[in-house]
C-alpha positions, -999 to 999 in steps of 0.1 A, spaced: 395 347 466 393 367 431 421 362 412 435 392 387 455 389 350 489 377 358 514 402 340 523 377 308 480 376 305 481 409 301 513 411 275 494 380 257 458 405 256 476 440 243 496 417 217 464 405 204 445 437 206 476 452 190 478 427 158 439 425 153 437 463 151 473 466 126 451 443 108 421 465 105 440 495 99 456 478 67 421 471 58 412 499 58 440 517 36 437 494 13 399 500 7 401 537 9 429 535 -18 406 514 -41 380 539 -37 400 563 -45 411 547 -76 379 538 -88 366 578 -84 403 590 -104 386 566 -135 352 578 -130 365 611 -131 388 606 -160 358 590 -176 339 621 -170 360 639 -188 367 618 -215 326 623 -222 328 661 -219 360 662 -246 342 641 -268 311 673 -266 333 702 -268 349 683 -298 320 677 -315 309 713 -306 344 732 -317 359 710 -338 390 705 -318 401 696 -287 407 718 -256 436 732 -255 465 720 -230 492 751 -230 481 750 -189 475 715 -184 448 706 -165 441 742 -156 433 749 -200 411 721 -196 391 727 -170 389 765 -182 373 753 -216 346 725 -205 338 746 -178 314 784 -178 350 796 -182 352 782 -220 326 804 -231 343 835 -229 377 820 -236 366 800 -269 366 828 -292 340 843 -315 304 842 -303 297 817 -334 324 792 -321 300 767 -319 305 766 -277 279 754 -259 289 743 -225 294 740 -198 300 706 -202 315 696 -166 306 715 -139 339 712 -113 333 712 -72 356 734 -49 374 708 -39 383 693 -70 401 724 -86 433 742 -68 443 777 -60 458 778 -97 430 765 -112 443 730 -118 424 700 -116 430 681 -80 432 642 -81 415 621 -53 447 621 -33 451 658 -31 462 674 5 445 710 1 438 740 -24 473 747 -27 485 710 -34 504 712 -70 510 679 -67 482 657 -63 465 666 -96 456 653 -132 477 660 -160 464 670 -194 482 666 -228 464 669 -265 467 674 -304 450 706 -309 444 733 -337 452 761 -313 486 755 -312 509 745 -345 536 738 -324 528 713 -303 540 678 -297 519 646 -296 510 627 -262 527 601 -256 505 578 -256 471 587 -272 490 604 -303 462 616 -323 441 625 -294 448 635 -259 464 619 -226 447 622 -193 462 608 -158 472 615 -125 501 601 -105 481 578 -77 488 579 -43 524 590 -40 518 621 -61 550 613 -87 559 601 -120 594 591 -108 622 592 -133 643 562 -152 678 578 -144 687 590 -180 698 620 -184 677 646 -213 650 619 -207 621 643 -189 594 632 -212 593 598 -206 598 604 -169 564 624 -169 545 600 -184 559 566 -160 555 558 -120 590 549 -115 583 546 -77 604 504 -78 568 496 -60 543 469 -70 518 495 -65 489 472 -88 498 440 -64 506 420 -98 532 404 -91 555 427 -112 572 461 -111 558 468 -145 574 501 -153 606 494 -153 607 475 -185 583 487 -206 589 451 -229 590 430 -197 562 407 -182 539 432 -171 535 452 -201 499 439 -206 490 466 -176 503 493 -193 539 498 -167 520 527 -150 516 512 -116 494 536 -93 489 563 -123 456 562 -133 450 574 -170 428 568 -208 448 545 -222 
């Protein structure tokens, strides 16, 4: 006589099957996050290489009154109508930008981004430039430029003081160990993970 599961042989089989695949699933996230880490600094790197051209080329760097969207106007066929005289010294394009990678407002979408009309997941540009006397230095890179995005959860955060917005745009506030270090480094900017930087899941150039 053939004898079936008895009903706690079956509980003992779905609970397995259950934990084996929360286990793969995790996996899974957390390679797909990595990769798309590793593709925000390539493309960060990228861009680094095509500011250093159009630098070279016009004596300045691209201007940043729209963010991501100025910059990807002047590296890309864009720049050469919108970099003045014919003798500017222009001679892009020096990044050529896929579909998917700019939005509906012509900003430059992070690998995290949810559509064409995501404002959220996207890379933020900020520079010292001749175009504009009144500008104020990155915050970071102060004779240069700053370049990041805001990882996975799409936000700087904020550090709860009020008349404090410029230091909230440039920190992931998000109280996560997002960089598995052992420390939420970006609450204390002198605290014992200062050596990464207290960004957490923002990727950036410096």
């Amino acid at each position: 006589m053939e004898k079936g599961f008895t009903l706690v042989e079956l509980i003992v089989v779905i609970a397995v099957v259950a934990i084996l695949s929360g286990i793969a699933v995790i996996n899974f996230l957390k390679v797909t996050e990595k990769a798309k880490r590793a593709e925000a600094k390539s493309f960060i790197a990228g861009l680094q290489t095509a500011i250093s051209m159009y630098k070279l080329d016009i004596g300045h760097y691209p201007p940043d009154n729209k963010s991501s969207a100025s910059l990807r106007e002047a590296l890309s066929l864009e720049g050469k109508d919108s970099s003045g005289e014919e003798d500017s010294g222009w001679a892009g394009p020096y990044v050529e930008f896929k579909d998917n990678q700019v939005n509906d407002y012509g900003e430059l979408l992070d690998p995290w981004r949810q559509g064409k009309d995501d404002r959220k997941h996207i890379y933020v540009y900020d520079a010292i430039t001749d175009v504009d006397t009144c500008i104020t230095a990155p915050f970071h890179n102060r004779n240069s430029y700053d370049i990041y995005c805001k990882g996975f959860d799409g936000k700087t955060g904020t550090d709860d003081v009020d008349d404090n917005e410029f230091m909230d745009g440039n920190y992931s506030q998000n109280k996560v160990d997002d960089d598995l270090d052992g420390f939420v480094d970006e609450l204390d900017p002198n605290g014992p993970g200062m050596a990464n930087g207290y960004l957490e899941d923002d990727i950036n150039n410096w």
